[in-house]
N, CA, C and O atoms as a Tinker XYZ file with bonds, in Angstrom:
   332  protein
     1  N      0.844000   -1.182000    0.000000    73     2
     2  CA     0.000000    0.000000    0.000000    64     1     3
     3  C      0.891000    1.248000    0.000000    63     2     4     5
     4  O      1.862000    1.410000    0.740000    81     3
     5  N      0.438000    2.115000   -0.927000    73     3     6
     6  CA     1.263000    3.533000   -1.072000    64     5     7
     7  C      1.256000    4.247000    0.345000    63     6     8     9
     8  O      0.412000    3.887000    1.166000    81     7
     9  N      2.202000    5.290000    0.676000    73     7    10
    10  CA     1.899000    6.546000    1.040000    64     9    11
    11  C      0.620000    7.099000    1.104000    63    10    12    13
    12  O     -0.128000    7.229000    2.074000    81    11
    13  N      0.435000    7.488000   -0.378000    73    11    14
    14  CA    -1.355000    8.186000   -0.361000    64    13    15
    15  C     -1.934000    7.775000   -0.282000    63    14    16    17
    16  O     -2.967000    8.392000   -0.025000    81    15
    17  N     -2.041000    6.136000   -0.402000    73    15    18
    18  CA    -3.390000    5.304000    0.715000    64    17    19
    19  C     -3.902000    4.792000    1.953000    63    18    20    21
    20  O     -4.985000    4.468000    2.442000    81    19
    21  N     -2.465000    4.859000    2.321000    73    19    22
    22  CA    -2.439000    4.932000    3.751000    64    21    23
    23  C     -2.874000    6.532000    4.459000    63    22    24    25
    24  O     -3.599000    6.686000    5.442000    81    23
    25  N     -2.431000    7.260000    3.922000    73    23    26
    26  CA    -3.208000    8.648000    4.453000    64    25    27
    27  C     -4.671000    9.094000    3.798000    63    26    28    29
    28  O     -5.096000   10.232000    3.995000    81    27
    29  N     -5.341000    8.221000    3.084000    73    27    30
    30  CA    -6.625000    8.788000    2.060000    64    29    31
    31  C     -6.039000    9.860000    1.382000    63    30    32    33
    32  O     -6.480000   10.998000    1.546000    81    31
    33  N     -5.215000    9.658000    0.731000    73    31    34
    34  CA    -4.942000   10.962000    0.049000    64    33    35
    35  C     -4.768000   10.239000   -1.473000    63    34    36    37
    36  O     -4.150000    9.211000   -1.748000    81    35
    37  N     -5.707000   11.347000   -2.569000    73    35    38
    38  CA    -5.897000   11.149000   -3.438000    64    37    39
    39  C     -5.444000   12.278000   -4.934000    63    38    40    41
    40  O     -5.817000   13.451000   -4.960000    81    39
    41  N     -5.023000   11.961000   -5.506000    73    39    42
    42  CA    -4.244000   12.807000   -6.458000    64    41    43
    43  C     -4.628000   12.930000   -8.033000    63    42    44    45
    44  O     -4.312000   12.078000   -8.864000    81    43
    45  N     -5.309000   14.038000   -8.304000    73    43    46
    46  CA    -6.488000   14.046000   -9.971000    64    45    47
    47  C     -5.561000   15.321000  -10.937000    63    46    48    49
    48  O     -4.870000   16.225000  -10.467000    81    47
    49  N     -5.802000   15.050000  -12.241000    73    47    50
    50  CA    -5.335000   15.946000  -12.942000    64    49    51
    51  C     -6.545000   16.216000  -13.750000    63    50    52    53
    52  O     -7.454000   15.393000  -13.862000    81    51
    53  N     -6.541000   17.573000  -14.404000    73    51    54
    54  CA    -7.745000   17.942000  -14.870000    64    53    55
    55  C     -7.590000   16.903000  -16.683000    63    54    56    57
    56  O     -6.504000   16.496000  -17.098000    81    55
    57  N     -8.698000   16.734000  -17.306000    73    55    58
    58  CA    -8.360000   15.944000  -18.549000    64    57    59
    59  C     -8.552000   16.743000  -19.815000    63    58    60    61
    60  O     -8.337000   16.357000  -20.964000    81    59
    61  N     -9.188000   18.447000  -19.235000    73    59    62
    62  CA    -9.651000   19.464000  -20.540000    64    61    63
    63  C     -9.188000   20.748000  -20.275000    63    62    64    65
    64  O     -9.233000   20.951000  -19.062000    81    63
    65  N     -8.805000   21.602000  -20.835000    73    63    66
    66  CA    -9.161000   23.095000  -20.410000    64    65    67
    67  C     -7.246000   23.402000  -20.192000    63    66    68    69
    68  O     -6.209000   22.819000  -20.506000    81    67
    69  N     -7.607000   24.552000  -19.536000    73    67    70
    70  CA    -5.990000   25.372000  -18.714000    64    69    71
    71  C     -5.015000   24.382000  -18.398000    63    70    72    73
    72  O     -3.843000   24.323000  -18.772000    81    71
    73  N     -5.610000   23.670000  -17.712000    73    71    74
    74  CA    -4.771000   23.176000  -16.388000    64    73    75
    75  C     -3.717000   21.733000  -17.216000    63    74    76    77
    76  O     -2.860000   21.024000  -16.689000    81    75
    77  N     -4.199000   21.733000  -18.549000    73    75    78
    78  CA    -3.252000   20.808000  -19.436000    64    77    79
    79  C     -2.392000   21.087000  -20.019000    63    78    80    81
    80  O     -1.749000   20.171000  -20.532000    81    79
    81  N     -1.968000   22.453000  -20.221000    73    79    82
    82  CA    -1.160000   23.362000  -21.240000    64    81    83
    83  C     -0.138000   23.401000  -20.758000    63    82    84    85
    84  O      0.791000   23.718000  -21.501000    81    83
    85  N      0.206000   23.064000  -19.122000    73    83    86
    86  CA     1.443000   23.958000  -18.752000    64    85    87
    87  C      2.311000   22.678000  -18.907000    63    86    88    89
    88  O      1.888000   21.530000  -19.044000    81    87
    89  N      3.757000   23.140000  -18.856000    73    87    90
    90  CA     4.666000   21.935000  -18.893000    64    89    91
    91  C      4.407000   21.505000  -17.502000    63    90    92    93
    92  O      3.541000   20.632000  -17.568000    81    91
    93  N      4.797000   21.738000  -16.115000    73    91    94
    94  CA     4.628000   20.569000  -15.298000    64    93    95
    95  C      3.600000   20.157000  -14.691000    63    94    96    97
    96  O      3.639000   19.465000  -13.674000    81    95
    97  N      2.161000   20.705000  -15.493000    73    95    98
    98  CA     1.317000   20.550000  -15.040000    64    97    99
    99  C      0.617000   20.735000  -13.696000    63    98   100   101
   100  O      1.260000   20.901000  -12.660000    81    99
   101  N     -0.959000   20.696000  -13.747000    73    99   102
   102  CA    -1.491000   20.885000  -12.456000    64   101   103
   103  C     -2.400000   20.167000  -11.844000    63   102   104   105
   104  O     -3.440000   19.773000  -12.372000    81   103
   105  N     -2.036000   19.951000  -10.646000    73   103   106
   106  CA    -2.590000   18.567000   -9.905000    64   105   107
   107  C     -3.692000   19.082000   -8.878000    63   106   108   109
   108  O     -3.821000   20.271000   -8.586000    81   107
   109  N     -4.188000   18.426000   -8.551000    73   107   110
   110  CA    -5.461000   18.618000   -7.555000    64   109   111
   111  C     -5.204000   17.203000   -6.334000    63   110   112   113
   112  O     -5.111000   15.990000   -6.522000    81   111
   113  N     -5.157000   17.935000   -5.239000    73   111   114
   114  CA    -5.257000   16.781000   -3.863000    64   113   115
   115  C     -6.434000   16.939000   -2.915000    63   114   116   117
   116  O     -6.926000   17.985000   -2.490000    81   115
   117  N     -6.795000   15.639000   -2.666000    73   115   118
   118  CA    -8.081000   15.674000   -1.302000    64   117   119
   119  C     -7.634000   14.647000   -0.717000    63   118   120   121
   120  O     -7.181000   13.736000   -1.409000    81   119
   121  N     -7.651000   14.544000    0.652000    73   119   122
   122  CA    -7.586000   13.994000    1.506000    64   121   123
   123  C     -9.066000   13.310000    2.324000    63   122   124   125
   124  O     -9.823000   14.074000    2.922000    81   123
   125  N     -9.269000   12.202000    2.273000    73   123   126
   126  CA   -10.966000   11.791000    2.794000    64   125   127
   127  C    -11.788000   12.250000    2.105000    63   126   128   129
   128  O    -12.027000   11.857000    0.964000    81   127
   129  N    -12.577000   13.513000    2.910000    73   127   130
   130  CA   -13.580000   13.935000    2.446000    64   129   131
   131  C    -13.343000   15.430000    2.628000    63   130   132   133
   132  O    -14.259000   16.245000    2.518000    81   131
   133  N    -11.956000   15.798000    2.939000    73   131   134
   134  CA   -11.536000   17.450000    3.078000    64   133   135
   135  C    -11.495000   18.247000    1.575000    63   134   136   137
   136  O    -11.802000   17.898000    0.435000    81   135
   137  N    -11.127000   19.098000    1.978000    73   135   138
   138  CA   -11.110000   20.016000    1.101000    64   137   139
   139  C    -10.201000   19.709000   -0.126000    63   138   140   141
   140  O     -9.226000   18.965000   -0.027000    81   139
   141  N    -10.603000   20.377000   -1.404000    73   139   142
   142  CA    -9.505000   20.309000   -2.864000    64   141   143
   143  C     -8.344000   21.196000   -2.627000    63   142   144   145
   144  O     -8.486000   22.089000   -1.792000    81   143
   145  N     -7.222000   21.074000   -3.244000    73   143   146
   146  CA    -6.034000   21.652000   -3.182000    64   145   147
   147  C     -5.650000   21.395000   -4.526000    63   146   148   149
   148  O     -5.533000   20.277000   -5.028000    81   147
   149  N     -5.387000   22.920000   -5.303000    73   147   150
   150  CA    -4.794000   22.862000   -7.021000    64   149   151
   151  C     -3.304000   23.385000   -6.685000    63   150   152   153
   152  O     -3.067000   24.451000   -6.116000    81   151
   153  N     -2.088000   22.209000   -7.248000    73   151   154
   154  CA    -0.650000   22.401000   -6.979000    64   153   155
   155  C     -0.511000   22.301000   -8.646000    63   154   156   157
   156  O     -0.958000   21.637000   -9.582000    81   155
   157  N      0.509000   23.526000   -8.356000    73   155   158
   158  CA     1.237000   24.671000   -9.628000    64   157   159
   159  C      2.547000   24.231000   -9.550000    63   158   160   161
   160  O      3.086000   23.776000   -8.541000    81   159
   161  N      2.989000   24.362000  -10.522000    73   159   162
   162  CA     4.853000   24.270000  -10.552000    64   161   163
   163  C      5.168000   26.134000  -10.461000    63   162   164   165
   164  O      4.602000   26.939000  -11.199000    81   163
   165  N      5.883000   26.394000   -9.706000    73   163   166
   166  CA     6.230000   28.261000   -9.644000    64   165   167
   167  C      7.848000   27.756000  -10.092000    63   166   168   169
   168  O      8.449000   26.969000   -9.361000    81   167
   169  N      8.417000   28.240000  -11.240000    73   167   170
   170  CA     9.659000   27.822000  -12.367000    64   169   171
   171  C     10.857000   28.709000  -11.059000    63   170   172   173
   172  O     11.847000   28.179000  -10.553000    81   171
   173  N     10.422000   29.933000  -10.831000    73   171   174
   174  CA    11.514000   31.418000  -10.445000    64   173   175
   175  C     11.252000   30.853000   -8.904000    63   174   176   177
   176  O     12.456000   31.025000   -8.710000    81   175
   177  N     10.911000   30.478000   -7.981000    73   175   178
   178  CA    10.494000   29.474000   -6.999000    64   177   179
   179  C     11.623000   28.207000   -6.784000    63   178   180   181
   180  O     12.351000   27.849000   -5.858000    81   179
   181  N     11.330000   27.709000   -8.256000    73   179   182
   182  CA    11.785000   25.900000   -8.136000    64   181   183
   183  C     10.788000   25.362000   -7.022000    63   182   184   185
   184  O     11.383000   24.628000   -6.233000    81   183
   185  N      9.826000   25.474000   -6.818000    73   183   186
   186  CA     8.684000   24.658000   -6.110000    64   185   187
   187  C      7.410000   24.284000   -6.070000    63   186   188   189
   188  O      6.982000   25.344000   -6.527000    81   187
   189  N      6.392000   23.613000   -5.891000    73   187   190
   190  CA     5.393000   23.765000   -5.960000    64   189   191
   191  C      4.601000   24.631000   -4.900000    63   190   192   193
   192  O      5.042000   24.928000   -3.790000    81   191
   193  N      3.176000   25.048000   -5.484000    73   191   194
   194  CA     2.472000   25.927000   -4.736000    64   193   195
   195  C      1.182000   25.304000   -4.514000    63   194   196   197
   196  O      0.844000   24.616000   -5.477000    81   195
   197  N      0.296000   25.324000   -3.493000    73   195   198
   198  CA    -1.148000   25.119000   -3.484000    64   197   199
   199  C     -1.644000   25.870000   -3.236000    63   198   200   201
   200  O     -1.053000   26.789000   -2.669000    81   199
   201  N     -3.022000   25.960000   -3.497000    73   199   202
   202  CA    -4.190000   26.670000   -3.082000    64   201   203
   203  C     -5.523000   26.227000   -2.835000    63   202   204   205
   204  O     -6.001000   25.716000   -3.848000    81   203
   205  N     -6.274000   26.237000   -1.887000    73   203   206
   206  CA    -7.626000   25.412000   -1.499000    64   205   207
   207  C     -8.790000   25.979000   -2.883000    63   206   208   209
   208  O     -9.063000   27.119000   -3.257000    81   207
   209  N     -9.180000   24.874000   -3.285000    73   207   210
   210  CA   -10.092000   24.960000   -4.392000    64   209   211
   211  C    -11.697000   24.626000   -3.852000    63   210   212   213
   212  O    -12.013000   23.461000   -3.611000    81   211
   213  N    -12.703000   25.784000   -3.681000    73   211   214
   214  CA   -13.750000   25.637000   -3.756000    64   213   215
   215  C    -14.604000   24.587000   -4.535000    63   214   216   217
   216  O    -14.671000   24.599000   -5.764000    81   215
   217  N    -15.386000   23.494000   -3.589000    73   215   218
   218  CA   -16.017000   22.986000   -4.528000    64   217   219
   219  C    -16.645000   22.959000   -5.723000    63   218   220   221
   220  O    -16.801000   21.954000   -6.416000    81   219
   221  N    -17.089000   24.312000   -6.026000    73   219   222
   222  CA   -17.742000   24.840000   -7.184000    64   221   223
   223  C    -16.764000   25.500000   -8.391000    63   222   224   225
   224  O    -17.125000   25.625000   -9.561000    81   223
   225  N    -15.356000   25.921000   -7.819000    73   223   226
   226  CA   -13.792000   25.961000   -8.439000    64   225   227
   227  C    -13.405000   25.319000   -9.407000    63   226   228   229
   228  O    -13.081000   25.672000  -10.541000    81   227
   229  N    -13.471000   23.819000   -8.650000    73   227   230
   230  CA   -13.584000   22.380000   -9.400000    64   229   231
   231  C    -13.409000   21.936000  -10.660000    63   230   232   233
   232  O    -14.462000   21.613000  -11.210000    81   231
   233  N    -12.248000   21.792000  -11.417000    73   231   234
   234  CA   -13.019000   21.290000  -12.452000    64   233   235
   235  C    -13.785000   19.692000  -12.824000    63   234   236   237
   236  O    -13.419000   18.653000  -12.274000    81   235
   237  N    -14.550000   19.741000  -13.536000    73   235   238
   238  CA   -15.912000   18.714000  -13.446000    64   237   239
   239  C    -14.841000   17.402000  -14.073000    63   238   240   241
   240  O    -14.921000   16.357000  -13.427000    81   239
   241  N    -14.017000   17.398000  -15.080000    73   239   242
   242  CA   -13.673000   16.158000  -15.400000    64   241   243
   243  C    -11.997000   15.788000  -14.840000    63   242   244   245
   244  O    -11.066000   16.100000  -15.583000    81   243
   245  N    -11.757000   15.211000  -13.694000    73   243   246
   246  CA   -11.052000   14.844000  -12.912000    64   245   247
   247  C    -10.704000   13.410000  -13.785000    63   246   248   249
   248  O    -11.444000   12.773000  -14.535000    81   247
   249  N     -9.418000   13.182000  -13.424000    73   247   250
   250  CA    -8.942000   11.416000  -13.054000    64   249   251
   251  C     -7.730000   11.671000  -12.387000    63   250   252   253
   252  O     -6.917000   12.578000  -12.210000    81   251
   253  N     -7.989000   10.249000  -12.029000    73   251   254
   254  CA    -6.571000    9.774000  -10.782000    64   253   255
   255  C     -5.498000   10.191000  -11.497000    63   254   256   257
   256  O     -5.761000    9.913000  -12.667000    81   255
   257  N     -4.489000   10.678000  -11.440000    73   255   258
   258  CA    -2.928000   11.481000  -11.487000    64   257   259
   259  C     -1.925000    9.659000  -11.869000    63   258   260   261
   260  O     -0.983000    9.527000  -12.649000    81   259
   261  N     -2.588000    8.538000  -10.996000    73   259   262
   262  CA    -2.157000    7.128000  -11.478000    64   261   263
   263  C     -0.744000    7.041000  -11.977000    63   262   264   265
   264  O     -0.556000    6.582000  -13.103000    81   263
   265  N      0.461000    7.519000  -11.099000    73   263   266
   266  CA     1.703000    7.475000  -10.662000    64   265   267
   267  C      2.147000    8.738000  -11.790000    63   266   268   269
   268  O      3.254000    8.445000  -12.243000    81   267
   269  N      1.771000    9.703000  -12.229000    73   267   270
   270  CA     2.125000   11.022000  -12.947000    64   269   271
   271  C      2.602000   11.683000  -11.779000    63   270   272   273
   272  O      3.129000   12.620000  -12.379000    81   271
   273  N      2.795000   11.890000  -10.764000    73   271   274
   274  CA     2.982000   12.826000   -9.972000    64   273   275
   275  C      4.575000   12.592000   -9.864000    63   274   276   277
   276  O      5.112000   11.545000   -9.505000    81   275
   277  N      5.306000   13.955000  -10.305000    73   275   278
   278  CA     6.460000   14.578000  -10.074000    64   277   279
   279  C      7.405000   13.922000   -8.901000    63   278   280   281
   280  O      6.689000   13.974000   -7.901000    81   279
   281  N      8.438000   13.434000   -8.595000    73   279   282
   282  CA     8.906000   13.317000   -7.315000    64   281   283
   283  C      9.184000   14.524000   -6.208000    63   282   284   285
   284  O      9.520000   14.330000   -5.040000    81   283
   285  N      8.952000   15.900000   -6.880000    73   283   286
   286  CA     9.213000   17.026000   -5.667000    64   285   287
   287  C      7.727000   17.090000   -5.225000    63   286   288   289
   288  O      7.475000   17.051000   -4.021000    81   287
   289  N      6.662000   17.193000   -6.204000    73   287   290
   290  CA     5.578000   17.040000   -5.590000    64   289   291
   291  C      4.979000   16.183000   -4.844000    63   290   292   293
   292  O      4.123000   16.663000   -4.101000    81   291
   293  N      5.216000   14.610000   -4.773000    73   291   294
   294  CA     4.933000   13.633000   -3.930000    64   293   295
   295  C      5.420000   13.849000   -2.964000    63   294   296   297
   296  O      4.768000   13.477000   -1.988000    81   295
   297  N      6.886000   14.592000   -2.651000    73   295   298
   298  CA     7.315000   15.168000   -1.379000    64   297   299
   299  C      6.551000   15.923000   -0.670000    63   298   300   301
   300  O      6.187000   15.725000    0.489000    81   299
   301  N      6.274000   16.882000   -1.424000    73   299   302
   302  CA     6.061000   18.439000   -0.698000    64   301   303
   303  C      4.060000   17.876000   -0.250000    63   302   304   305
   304  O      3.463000   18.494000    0.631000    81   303
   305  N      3.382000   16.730000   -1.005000    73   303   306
   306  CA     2.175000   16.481000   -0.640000    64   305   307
   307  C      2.097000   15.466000    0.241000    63   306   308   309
   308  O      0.977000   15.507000    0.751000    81   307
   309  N      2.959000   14.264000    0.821000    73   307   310
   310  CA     3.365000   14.127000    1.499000    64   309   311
   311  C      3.320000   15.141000    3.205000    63   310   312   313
   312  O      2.592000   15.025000    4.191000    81   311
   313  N      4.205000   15.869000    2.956000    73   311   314
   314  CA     4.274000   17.143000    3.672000    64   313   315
   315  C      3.027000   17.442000    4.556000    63   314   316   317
   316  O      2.435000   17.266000    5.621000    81   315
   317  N      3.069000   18.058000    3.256000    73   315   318
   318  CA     1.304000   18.788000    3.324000    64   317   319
   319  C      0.401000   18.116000    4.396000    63   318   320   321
   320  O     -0.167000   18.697000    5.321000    81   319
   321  N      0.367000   16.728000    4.094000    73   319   322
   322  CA    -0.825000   16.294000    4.655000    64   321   323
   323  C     -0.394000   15.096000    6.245000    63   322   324   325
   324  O     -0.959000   14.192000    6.861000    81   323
   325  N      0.768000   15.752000    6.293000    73   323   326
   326  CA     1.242000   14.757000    7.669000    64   325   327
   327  C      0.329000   15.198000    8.862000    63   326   328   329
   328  O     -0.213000   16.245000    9.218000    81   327
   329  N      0.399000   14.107000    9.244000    73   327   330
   330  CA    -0.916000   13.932000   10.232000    64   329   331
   331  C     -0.044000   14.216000   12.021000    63   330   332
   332  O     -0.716000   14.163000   13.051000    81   331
């Protein structure tokens, strides 16, 4: 069992729109039944960024991220969600 299943933590990329264009792309995290979180690559940074995404924010066509996720970002979400 992963990391993110052992914490309910779940990891979606959008499949239409903005959020496909960028090179390192942008991920969306929920944990259980908490809140959305949209993580950005910031280039002048070198890091990722989140921000809590309103349910209604959302975008409607989600899928599982299904081992796409970056190794700085599995860190830093990791992180994020230590209990």
């Amino acid at each position: 069992m992963s990391d993110f299943h052992r914490r309910g933590l779940r990891v979606y990329v959008n499949t239409v729109g903005a959020d496909t264009s960028t090179t390192h792309g942008v991920f969306y995290s929920r944990r259980r039944e908490g809140p959305f979180y949209r993580w950005h690559y910031e280039a002048e940074n070198d890091r990722w960024c989140s921000l809590r995404v309103h349910l209604v924010a959302k975008p409607r066509s989600f899928r599982m991220a299904q081992g796409r996720v970056p190794p700085a970002l599995r860190t830093q979400l990791l992180e994020h969600y230590e209990d």
